[in-house]
C-alpha positions as CSV (number, residue, x, y, z in Angstrom):
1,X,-38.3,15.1,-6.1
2,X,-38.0,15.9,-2.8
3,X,-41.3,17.1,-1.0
4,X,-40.0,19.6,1.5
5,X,-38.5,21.9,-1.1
6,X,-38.8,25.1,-0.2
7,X,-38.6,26.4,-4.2
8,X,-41.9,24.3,-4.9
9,X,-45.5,25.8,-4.0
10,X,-47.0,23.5,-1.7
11,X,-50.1,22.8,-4.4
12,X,-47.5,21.6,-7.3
13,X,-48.0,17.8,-6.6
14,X,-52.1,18.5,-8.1
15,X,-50.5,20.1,-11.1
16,X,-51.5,17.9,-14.1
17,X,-53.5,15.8,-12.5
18,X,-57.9,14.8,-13.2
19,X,-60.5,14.1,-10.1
20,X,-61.7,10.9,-11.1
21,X,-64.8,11.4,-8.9
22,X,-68.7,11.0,-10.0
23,X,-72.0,10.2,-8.7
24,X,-72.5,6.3,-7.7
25,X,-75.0,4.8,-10.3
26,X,-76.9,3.1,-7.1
27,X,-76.6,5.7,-4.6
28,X,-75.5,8.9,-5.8
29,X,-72.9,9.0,-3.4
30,X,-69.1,10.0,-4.7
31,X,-67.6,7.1,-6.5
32,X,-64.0,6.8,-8.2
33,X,-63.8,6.4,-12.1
34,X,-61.3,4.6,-13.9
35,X,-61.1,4.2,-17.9
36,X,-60.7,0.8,-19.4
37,X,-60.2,1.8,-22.8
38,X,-62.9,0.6,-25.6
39,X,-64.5,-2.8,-26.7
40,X,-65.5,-3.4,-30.0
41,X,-69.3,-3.7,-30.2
42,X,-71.7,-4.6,-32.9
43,X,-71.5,-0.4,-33.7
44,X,-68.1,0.2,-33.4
45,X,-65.6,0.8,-30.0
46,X,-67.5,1.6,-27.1
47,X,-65.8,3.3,-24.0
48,X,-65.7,1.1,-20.7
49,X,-65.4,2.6,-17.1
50,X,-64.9,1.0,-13.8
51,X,-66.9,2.4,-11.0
52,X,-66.5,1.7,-7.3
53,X,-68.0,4.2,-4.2
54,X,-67.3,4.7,-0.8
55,X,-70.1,2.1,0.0
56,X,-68.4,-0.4,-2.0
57,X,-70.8,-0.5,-5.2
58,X,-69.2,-1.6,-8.4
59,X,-69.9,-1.2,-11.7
60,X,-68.2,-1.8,-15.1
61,X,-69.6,-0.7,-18.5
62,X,-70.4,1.5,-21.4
63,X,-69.5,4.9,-20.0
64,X,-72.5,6.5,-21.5
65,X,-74.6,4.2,-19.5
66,X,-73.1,4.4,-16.1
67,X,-72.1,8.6,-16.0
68,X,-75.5,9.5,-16.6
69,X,-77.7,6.8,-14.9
70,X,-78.2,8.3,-11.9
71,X,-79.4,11.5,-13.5
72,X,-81.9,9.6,-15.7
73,X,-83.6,7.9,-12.3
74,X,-84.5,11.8,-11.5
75,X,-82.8,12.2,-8.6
C-alpha cells in the first residue's frame, strides 16, 4: 500500500492496531508489553508477558503479577 495515497486518511495505518504500553513494575515509568502465550502451571495455563521500559527494566512473568505490581506497592 502505498503511503502517499491521497484516498487514505492519514490516521488509517493505527486502524486495528493495540498500545502495548503499561506502567514499569520497578519504576512506574511507560514500559512496552508483549504476550508470550500461557505455561502450564500446577493450576492450569497461566498467561506470560514480557515487559521492558524506557530505562531498560525487564521483566517476564505471570501477567497478573507484573500488570498490577506497581499499583499494589501504593504508588
Amino acid at each position: 500500500m502505498d503511503d502517499a495515497d491521497p484516498q487514505r486518511p492519514p490516521s488509517a495505518w493505527w486502524a486495528g492496531m493495540e498500545t502495548n504500553l503499561v506502567d514499569c513494575p520497578e519504576c512506574g515509568l511507560p514500559a512496552t508489553k508483549r504476550h508470550d502465550g500461557r505455561l502450564p502451571s500446577t493450576h492450569g495455563p497461566v498467561e506470560h508477558v514480557h515487559l521492558r521500559c524506557v530505562l531498560g527494566h525487564r521483566f517476564y512473568g505471570p501477567t497478573d503479577l507484573l500488570l498490577h505490581r506497581h499499583h499494589r506497592r501504593g504508588r
